[in-house]
C-alpha positions as CSV (number, residue, x, y, z in Angstrom):
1,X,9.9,27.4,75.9
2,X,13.4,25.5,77.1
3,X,15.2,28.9,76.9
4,X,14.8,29.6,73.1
5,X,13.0,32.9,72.6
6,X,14.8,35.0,70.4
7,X,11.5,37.7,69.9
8,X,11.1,38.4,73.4
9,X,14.7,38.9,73.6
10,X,14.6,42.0,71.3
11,X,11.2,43.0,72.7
12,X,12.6,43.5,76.4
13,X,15.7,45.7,74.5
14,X,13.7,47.7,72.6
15,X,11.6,48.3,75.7
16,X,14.5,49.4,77.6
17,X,15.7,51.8,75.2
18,X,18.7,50.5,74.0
19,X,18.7,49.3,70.2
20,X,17.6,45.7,69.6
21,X,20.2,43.4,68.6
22,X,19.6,40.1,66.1
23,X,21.0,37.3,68.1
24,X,19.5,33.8,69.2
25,X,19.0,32.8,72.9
26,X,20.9,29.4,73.3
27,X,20.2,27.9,77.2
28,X,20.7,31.4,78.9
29,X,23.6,32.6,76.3
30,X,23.1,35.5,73.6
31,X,24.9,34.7,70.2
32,X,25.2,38.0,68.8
33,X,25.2,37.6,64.6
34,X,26.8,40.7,63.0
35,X,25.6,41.9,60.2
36,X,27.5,43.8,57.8
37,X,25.2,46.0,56.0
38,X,25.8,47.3,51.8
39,X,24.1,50.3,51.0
40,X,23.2,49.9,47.5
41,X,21.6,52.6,45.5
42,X,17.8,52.3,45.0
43,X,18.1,54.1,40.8
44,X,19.7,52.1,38.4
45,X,23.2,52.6,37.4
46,X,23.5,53.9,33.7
47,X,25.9,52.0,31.6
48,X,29.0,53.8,30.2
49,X,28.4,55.6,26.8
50,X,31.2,54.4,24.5
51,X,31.9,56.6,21.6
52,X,34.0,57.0,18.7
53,X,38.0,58.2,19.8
54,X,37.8,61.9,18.8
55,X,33.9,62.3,19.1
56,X,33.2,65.5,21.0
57,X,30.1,67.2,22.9
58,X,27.6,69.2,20.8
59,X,28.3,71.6,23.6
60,X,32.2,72.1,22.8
61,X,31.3,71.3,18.8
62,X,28.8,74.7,19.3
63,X,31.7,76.2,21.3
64,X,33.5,76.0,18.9
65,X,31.5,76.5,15.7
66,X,30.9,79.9,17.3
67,X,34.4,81.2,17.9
68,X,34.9,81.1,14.1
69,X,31.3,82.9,13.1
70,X,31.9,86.7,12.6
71,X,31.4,88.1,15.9
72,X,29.9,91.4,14.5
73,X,27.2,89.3,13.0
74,X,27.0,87.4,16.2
75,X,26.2,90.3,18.1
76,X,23.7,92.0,15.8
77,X,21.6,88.4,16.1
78,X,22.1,88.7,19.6
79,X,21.2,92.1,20.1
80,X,17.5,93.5,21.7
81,X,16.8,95.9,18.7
82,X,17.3,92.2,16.6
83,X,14.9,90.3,18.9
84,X,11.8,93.1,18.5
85,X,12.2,94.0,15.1
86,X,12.1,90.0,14.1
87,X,8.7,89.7,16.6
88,X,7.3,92.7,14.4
89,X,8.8,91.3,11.2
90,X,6.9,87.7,11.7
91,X,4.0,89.4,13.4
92,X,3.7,91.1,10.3
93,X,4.4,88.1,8.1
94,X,3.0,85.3,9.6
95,X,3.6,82.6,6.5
96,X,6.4,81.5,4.6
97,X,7.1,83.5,1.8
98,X,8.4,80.5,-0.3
99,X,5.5,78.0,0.8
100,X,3.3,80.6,-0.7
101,X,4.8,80.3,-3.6
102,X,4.0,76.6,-4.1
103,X,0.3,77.3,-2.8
104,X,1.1,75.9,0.7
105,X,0.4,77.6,3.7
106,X,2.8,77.6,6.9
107,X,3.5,79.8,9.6
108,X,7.2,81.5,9.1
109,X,9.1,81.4,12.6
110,X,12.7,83.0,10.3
111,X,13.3,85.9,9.5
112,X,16.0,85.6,6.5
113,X,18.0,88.2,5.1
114,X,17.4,88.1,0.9
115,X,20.9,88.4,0.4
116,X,23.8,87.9,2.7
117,X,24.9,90.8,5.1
118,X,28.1,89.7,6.1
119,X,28.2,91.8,9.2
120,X,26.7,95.0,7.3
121,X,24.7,97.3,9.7
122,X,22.9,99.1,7.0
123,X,22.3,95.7,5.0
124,X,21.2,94.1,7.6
125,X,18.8,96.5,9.4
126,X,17.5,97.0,5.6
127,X,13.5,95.6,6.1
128,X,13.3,95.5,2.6
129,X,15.8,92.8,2.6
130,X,14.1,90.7,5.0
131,X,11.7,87.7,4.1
132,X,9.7,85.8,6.5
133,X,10.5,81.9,6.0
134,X,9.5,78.6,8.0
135,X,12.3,76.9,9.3
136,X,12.6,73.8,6.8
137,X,12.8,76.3,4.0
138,X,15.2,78.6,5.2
139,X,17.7,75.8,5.5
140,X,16.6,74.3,2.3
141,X,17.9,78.0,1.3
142,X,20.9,78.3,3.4
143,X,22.3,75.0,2.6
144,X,21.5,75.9,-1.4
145,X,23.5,79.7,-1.6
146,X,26.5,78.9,1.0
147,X,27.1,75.0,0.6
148,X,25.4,74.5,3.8
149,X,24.5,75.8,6.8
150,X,27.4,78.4,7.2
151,X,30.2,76.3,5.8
152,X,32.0,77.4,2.9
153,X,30.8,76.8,-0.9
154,X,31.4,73.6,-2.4
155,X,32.8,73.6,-5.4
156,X,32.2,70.6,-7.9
């Protein structure tokens, strides 16, 4: 083999018990190679997002769309008594009030109050205010009667 055996080399180490080393024997002599080793990550690395200067999170945009709603309204949407009586409300009214009206039929999952409340306890515990509205019509309706989606009117 004139000396050139390189696999039995790391073989006999391994058999000994001490770690195998990559290396080449040359006429009796070990040359020893080392290896430096980068660790590179097995997921792919997601490219930056690059937004708009000023853009914000929906998360501090919510934040902060809630710290101007009425807290008393907050807190009555919010509330246990608010989270039954609307199960017993759609249980009771399982389509869309206005959908009827066109002769289409589709389950309600809103419960809308007629008129606005505005942080009212007796208004808005009033059942007979309530109406039971899918979701694409109560916004159709809320964007129509407050200029949209709890923003102030626009005036034209």
């Amino acid at each position: 083999m004139n000396g050139v055996n390189s696999g039995y080399a790391r073989e006999r180490r391994a058999r000994d018990g001490s770690s195998p080393l990559a290396g080449v024997v040359v006429s009796g002599v070990v040359a020893i190679a080392i290896v430096t080793i980068i660790e590179t990550s097995i997921m792919p690395v997601r490219p930056p997002i690059h937004r708009p200067v000023g853009r914000r999170e929906k998360r501090e945009r919510d934040r902060d769309y809630a710290s101007w709603r009425n807290p008393v309204a907050r807190a009555l949407y919010r509330s246990k008594r608010w989270r039954t009586e609307r199960a017993a409300f759609l249980h009771d009214h399982p389509l869309c009030v206005e959908c009827a009206r066109h002769d289409l039929i589709q389950p309600a999952s809103v419960v809308d109050h007629i008129d606005p409340h505005g942080g009212d306890e007796t208004v808005f515990w009033d059942r007979s205010r309530w109406q039971a509205l899918c979701a694409s019509c109560h916004g159709r309706k809320t964007a129509g009667s407050d200029g949209g989606f709890g923003n102030a009117r626009r005036r034209s």
